[in-house]
PAMI-819095 format. One record per residue (C-alpha): x, y, z; residue number from 0. Coordinates in pm, 1 decimal, decimal comma. Example, Ala and Ser with C-alpha at 12.3 -4.5 7.8 and 13.67 -1.06 7.14 Angstrom:
2
<xx: 1230,0 yy: -450,0 zz: 780,0 lumdo: 0>
<xx: 1367,0 yy: -106,0 zz: 714,0 lumdo: 1>
END
This chain:
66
<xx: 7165,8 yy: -234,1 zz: -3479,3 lumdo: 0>
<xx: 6771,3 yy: -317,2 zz: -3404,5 lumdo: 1>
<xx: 6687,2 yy: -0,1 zz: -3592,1 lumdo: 2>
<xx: 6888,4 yy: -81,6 zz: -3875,6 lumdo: 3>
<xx: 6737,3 yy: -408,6 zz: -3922,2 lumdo: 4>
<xx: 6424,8 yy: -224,5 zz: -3863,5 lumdo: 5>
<xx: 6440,9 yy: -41,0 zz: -4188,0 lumdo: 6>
<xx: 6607,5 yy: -345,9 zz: -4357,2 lumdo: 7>
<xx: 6308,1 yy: -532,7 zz: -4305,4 lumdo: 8>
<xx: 6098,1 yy: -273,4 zz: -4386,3 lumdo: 9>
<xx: 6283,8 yy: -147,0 zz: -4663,9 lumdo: 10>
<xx: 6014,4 yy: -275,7 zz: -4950,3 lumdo: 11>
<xx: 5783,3 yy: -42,8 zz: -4761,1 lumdo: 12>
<xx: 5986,8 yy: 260,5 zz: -4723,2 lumdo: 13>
<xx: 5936,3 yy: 561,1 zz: -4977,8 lumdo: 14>
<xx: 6125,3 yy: 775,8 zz: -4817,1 lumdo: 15>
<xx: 6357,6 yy: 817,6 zz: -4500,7 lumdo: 16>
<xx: 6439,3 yy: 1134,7 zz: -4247,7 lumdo: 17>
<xx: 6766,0 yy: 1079,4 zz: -4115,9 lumdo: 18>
<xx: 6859,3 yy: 1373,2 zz: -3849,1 lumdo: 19>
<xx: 7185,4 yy: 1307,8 zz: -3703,8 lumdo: 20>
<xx: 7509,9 yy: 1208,9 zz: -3855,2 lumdo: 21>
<xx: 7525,9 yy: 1180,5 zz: -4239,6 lumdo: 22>
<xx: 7764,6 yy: 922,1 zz: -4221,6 lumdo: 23>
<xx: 7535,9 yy: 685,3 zz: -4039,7 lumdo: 24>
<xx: 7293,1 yy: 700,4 zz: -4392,1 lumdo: 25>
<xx: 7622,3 yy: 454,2 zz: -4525,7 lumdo: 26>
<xx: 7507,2 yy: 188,3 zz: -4348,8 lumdo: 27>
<xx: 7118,0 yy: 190,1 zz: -4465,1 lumdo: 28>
<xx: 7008,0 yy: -52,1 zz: -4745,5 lumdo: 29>
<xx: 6887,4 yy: 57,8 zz: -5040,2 lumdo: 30>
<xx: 6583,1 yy: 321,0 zz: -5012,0 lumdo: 31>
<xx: 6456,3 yy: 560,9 zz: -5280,5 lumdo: 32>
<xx: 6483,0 yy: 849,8 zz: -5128,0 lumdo: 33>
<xx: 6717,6 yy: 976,7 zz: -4790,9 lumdo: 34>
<xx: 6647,3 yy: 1317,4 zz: -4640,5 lumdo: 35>
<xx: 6919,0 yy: 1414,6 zz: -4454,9 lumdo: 36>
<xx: 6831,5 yy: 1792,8 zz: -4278,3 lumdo: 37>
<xx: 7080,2 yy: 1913,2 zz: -4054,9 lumdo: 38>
<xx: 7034,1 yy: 1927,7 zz: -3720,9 lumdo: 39>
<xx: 6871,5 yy: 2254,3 zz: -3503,3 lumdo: 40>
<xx: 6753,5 yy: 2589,0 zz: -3595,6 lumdo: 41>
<xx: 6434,8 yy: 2469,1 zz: -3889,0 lumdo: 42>
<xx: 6571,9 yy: 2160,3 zz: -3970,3 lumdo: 43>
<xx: 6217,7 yy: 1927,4 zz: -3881,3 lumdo: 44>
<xx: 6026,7 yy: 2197,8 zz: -4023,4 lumdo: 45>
<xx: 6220,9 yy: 2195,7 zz: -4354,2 lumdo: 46>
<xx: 6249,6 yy: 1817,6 zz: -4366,5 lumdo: 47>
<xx: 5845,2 yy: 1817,0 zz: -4315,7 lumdo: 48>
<xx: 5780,2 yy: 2106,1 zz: -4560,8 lumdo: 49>
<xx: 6030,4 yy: 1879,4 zz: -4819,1 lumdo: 50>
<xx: 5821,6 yy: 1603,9 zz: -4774,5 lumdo: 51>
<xx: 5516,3 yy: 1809,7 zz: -4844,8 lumdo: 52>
<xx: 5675,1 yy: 1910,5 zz: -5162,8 lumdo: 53>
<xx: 5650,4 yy: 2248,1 zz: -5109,8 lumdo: 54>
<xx: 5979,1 yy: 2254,6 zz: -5080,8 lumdo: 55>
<xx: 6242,5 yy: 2166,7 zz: -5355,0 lumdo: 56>
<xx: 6582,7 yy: 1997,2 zz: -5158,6 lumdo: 57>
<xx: 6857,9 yy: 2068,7 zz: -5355,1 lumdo: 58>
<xx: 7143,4 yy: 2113,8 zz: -5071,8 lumdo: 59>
<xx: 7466,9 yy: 1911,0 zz: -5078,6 lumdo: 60>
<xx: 7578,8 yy: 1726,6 zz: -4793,3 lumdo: 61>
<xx: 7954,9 yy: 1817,9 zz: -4663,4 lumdo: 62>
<xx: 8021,1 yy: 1471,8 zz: -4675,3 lumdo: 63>
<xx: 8214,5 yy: 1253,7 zz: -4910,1 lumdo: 64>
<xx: 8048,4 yy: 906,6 zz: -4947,0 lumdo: 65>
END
C-alpha cells in the first residue's frame, strides 16, 4: 500500500512504469501512460531497459485477462 500511493502521488510525474512481478498487481495502479510489464528471469531487465531505450519495439501480449 505505501508504494501504491507512492506512484499515485507521483503519477503526474510518471512517463512510464516497469512493473516485474505479477501482472495482475498493474490493476490496481492509477492511470499512467505507459506500463511495461517484462516477465520475470532469463533477459527480462535487459529487455525492459533496451524497451525503454527504444531500441526495442514491445509488442508481446500479456496472458492475462484484465
Amino acid at each position: 500500500r505505501p508504494l501504491l500511493a507512492m506512484i499515485s502521488g507521483l503519477a503526474h510525474k510518471i512517463d512510464c512504469l516497469v512493473l516485474f512481478g505479477n501482472p495482475f498487481a498493474a490493476r490496481h495502479l492509477p492511470a499512467l501512460p505507459a506500463i511495461v510489464l517484462p516477465y520475470w528471469g532469463g533477459a527480462a531487465e535487459q529487455a525492459a531497459v533496451e524497451t525503454l531505450a527504444g531500441r526495442n519495439e514491445p509488442k508481446g501480449k500479456l496472458p492475462v485477462k484484465w
